[in-house]
N, C-alpha and C positions, 0 to 999 in steps of 0.2 A: 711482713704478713699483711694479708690483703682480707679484708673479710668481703663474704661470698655474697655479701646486700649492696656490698658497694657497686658503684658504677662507672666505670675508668673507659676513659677514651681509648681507643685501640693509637692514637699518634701520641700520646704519655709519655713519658720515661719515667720511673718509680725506681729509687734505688732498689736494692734485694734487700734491705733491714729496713726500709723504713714501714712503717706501722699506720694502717689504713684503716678506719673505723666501721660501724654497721652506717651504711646506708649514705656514707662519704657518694659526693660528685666530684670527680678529678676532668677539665676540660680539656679541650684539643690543645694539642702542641702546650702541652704543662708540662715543667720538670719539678719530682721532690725528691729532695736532699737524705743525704744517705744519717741516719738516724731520726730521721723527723717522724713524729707521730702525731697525726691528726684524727681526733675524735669524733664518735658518729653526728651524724647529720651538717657536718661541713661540709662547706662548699668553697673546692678550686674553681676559679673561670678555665677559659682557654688562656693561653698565649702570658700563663705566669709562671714564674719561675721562685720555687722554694728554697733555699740552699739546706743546709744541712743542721741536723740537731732543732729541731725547732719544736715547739709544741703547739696547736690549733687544737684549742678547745672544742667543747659540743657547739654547733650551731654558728661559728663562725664563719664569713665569706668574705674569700680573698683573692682579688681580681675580678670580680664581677667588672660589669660595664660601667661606663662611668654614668651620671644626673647631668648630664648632657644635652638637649634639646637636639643642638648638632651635630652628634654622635650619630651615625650610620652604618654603624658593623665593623667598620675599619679595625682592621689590626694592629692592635696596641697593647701595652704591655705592663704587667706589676711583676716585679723585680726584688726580693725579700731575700735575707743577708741568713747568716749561723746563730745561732740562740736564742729566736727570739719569743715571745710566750706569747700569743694572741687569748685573750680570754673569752667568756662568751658572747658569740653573738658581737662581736666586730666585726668591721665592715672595712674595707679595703678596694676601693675602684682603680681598676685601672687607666689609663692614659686617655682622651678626651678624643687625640688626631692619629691621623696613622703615625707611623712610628713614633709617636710620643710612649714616654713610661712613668709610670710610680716607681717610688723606691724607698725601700724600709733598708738601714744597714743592719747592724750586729746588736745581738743583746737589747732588744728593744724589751718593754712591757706592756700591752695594750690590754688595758681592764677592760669590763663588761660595758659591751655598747659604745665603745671608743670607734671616731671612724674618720678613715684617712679616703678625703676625694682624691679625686682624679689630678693625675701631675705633680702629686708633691714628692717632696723630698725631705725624708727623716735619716739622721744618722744616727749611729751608737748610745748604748746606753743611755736611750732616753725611757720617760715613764708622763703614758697620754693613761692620765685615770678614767672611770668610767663616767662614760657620757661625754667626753670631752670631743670636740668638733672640730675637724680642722677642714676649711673651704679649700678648692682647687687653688691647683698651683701654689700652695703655701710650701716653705725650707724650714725644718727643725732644726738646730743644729746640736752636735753631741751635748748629751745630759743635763739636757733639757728638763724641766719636769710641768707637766701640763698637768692642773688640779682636776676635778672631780666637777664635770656640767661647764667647764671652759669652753668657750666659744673663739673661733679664729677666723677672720674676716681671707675673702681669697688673696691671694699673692703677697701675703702678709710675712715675714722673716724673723726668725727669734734665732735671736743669739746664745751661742755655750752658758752652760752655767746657770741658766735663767730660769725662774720658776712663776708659774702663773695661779696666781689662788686661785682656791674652790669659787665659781659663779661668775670668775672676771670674763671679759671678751674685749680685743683688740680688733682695729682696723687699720694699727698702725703699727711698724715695727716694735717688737720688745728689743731689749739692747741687751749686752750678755751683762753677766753676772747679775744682775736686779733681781728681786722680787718684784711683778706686776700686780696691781688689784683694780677690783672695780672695771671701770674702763679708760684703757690704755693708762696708767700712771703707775707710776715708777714710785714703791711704796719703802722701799730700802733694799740694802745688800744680801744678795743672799751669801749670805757670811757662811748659814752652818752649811750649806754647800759646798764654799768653796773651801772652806776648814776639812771636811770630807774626804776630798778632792786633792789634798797635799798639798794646798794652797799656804806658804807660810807667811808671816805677820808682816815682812818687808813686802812682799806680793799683794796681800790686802790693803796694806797702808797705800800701796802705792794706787791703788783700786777708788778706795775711796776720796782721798784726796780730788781724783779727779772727777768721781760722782759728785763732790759737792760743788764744784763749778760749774757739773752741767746740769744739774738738778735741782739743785738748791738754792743757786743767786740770784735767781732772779733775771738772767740773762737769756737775750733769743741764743737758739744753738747755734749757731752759725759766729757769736760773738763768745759764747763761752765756751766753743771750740777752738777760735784763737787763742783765747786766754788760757786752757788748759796748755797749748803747743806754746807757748811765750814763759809759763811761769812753770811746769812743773816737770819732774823726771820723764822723759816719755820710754820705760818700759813697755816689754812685750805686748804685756795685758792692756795696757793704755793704749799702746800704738792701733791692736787689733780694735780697741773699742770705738776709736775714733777712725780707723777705717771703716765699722758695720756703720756707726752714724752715718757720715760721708758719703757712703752708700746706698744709704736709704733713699727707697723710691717713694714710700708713701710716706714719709717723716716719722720720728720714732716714738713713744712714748713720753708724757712727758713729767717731770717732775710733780710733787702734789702741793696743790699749794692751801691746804687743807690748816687749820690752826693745830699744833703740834703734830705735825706730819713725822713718821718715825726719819731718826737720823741715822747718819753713816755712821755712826759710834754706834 
């Protein structure tokens, strides 16, 4: 159903069920997904693509241009997955150069005033609360949780599992499973996440163990990243933790060195 205020590009494609609000903008060469309903005065750009079942709150825009300076019309693209709830008044830019894109996966939830720039990349069930900011080019990775007025530095990377308090902002990688606070520091596990998550006690145990050598001893990372690969199990979760370190281009977060800083226990 399309209501008759709205304003749809004749180069669109609109499934036949999906559900168009009063006074919706749908731009050139957009596709939306077959059960998606997007409510009055949203706004699609051009050249996005919705997939299907999604819900776009009032006042929401998704694929607009990127905050750009060097942005010049080019054709570029946001790219948005099955499930996801945009709430009000999110923002969503698309890609910065020509053929660059944004891209939101599956089951995302972006509160009021959450807004993803140009180039990044969010996957799965994650949750960017309201006000939360993510700079271009920044990676979510799945279920994720971005607190409430969180700020993200561009080309920044957060890892599975990772949850960012209310007010924090990084410029430097978050690592997966942590909790973040303040700025950039690794404030403890997030435990009841990954408890959530099917995460069982041998999996955590084996989690924290090696957060307290990279967090907590007192060691540059580079040396108590030896030291977790020399002394302890390298399971899955550890293998992947020390691959996102190892990775990191802007260095990660880092432990708190705060007097009673919370502990892995």
């Amino acid at each position: 159903m399309i209501d008759p205020s709205a304003r749809i590009s004749a180069s669109a494609v609109i499934a036949d069920d999906a559900e168009i609000g009063p006074n919706v903008i749908v731009g050139d060469y957009s596709v939306i997904g077959s059960g998606t309903r997007i409510m009055a005065n949203a706004v699609v750009g051009p050249w996005t693509t919705i997939g299907c079942n999604n819900t776009i709150h009032y006042g929401a825009i998704v694929g607009h241009d990127p905050q750009d300076f060097g942005y010049n019309g080019e054709e570029c693209y946001a790219v948005i997955g099955d499930h996801n709830i945009i709430r009000e008044h999110a923002t969503i830019h698309r890609g910065n150069r020509a053929g660059t894109t944004t891209t939101i996966g599956n089951a995302n939830f972006l509160m009021v005033n959450a807004h993803v720039a140009h180039n990044c990349t969010v996957g799965n069930n994650t949750i960017l609360a309201g006000g939360s900011l993510l700079a271009g080019h920044v990676t979510v990775e799945d279920r994720v949780i971005i607190s409430g007025n969180c700020v993200v530095h561009q080309f920044c990377h957060i890892g599975r599992f990772a949850m960012m308090r209310g007010l924090s902002r990084t410029s430097r990688d978050v690592p997966p499973f942590c909790i973040m606070d303040e700025t950039h520091t690794v404030k403890t596990l997030n435990l009841v996440g990954l408890r959530r998550n099917g995460f069982d006690q041998k999996r955590v145990r084996a989690i924290k163990n090696a957060f307290a050598i990279l967090f907590r001893s007192g060691l540059n990372m580079p040396n108590a990243v030896a030291r977790v690969e020399e002394e302890l199990e390298i399971t899955d979760d550890v293998r992947y933790l020390l691959e996102f370190i190892k990775g990191s281009k802007r260095g990660v977060c880092f432990g708190s060195a705060l007097p009673g800083a919370d502990s892995f226990e």
